[in-house]
N, C-alpha and C positions, 0 to 999 in steps of 0.2 A: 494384535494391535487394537486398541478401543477405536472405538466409532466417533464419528464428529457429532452428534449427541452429550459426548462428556466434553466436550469445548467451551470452556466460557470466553466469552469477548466482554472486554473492557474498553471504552476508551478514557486516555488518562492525559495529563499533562504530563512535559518533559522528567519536571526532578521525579517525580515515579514513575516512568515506563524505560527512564534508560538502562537502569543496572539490569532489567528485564532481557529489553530489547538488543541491545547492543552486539551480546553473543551472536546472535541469530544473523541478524546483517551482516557483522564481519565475516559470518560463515558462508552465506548466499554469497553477497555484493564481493566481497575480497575474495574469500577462498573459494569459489566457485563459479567468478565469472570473471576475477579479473581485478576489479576496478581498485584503483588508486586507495590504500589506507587512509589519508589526508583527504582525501575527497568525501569520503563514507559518513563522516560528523560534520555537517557545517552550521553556518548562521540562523539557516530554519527550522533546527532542532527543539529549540527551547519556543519559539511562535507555533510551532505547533500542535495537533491534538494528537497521541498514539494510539489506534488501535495497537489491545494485547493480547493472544489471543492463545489459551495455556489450558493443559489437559487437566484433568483432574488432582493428579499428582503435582503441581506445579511448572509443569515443562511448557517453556515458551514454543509453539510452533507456528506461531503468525503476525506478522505484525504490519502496519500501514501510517504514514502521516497524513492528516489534513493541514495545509495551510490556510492561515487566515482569507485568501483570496480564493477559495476555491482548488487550487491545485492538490493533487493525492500524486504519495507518491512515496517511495522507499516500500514498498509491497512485494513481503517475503514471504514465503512457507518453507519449513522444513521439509526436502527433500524427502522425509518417509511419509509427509502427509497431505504432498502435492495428489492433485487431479481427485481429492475425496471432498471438495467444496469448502472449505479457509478460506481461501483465496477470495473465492466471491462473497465467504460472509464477510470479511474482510472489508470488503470494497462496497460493497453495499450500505456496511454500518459507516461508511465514509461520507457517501455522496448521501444520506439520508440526513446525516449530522450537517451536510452543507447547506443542505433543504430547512431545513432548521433553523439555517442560519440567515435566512433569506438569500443565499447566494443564486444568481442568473444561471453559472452551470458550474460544473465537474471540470477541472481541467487537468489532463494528464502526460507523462510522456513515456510511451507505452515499447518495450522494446520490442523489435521490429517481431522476434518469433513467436510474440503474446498478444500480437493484433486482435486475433480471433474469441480472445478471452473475453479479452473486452469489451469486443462487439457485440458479444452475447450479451452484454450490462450495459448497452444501451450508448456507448462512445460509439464518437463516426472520427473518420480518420477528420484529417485539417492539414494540410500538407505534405510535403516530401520527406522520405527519411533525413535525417540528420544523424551526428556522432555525438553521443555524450560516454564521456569517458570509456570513447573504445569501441562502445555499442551501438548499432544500428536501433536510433530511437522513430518513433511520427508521435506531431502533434494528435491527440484526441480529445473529441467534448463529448459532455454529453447536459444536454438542455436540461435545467430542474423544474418541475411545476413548481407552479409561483400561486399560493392562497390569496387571493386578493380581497 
């Protein structure tokens, strides 16, 4: 298996990261957690920015959205190239682009068994679990420096 060195990250708008991205989500979000088909594409798809994040060969193995407000979220890795660091370039190229943006913070909703992930990238919880489709979510931020 190559190394997360042959990884490039993209981040892109909708009409070019969904023919990408799309396989990959159905496969995590539906096929391997559950969640609702109908659910998986909604209204914040095309307001969004994608992280893309594809091997050398072209193979999609990570992908993440920024919304306009701050919020991150739909953050997938393929199953052979979890726990080797996607995830967090991933997430990093996110909240970096939020910073960017002048946004106040990161905001996410982190499933409950990825708390600790997150933690690691500087999110602090912000309430109670909650259900989003199915799964035990909590609020997380995380504060951005502000250039002033």
């Amino acid at each position: 298996m190559a190394e997360a060195a042959s990884v490039h990250l993209r981040l892109l708008p909708w009409r070019e990261a969904e023919l990408r991205v799309m396989p990959l989500r159905i496969a995590v979000f539906v096929g391997e957690q559950g969640v609702p088909p109908e659910m998986e594409l909604d209204e914040h798809d095309p307001q969004s920015l994608h992280a893309v994040c594809e091997t050398d060969d072209g193979r999609v193995i990570g992908t993440g959205r920024l919304l306009p407000d701050g919020h991150i979220g739909r953050l997938a890795v393929a199953r052979d190239w979890r726990g080797r660091g996607v995830g967090g370039r991933i997430l990093e190229a996110l909240v970096a682009e939020a910073g960017r943006r002048d946004l106040p913070e990161a905001v996410l909703h982190a499933q409950a068994h990825a708390q600790d992930f997150y933690r690691r990238h500087g999110f602090e919880p912000d309430g109670p679990l909650f259900d989003e489709a199915g799964i035990a979510h909590r609020l997380m931020r995380r504060p951005l420096l502000r250039l002033v």
